[in-house]
C-alpha positions as semicolon CSV with decimal commas, in nm:
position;residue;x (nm);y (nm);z (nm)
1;X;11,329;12,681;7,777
2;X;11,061;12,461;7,600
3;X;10,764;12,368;7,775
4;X;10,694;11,970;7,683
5;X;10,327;11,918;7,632
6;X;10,110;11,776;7,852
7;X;10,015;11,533;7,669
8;X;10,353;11,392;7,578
9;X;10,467;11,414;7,946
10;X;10,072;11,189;8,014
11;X;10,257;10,898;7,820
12;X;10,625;10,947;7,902
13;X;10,752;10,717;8,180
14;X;11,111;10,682;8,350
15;X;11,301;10,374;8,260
16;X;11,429;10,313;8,561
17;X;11,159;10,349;8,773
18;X;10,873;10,328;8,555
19;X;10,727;10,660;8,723
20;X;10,537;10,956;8,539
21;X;10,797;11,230;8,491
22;X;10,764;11,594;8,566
23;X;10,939;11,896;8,408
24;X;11,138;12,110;8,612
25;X;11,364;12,357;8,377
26;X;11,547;12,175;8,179
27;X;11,507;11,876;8,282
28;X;11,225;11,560;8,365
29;X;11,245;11,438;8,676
30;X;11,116;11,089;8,795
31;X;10,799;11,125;9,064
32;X;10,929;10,755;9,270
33;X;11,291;10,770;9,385
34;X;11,570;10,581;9,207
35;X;11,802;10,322;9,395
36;X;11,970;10,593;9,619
37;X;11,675;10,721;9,721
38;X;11,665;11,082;9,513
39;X;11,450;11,101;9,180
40;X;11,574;11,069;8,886
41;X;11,662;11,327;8,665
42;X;11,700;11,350;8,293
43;X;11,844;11,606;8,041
44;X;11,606;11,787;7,764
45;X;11,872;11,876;7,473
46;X;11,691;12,129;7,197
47;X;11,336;11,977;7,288
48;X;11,420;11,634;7,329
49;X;11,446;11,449;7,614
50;X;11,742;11,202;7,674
51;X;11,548;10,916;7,866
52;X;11,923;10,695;7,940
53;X;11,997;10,557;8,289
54;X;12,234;10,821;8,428
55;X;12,517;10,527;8,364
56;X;12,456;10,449;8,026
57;X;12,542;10,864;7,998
58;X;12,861;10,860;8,147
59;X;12,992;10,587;7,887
């Protein structure tokens, strides 16, 4: 597991809530809740993170 730096994580926001973003594993993870309520949570695939709405994923 890759560690993102700090300093990339200082500018990163998520684009759906426009929160700072966190890593946990293998993952970033919004700090605000999304529309239902849980954060939002985004893949990291070989060191880069995949920063699509969870819908635009699934098509």
């Amino acid at each position: 597991m890759a560690k993102m730096s700090e300093q990339l994580l200082s500018v990163l926001r998520c684009p759906v809530t426009g929160s700072t973003l966190v890593q946990e594993g293998e993952e970033l993870v919004s700090t605000a809740p999304g529309a239902d309520g849980q954060p939002v949570r985004y893949s990291i695939d070989e060191g880069i993170a995949l920063l699509l709405r969870p819908e635009q994923l699934a098509g």
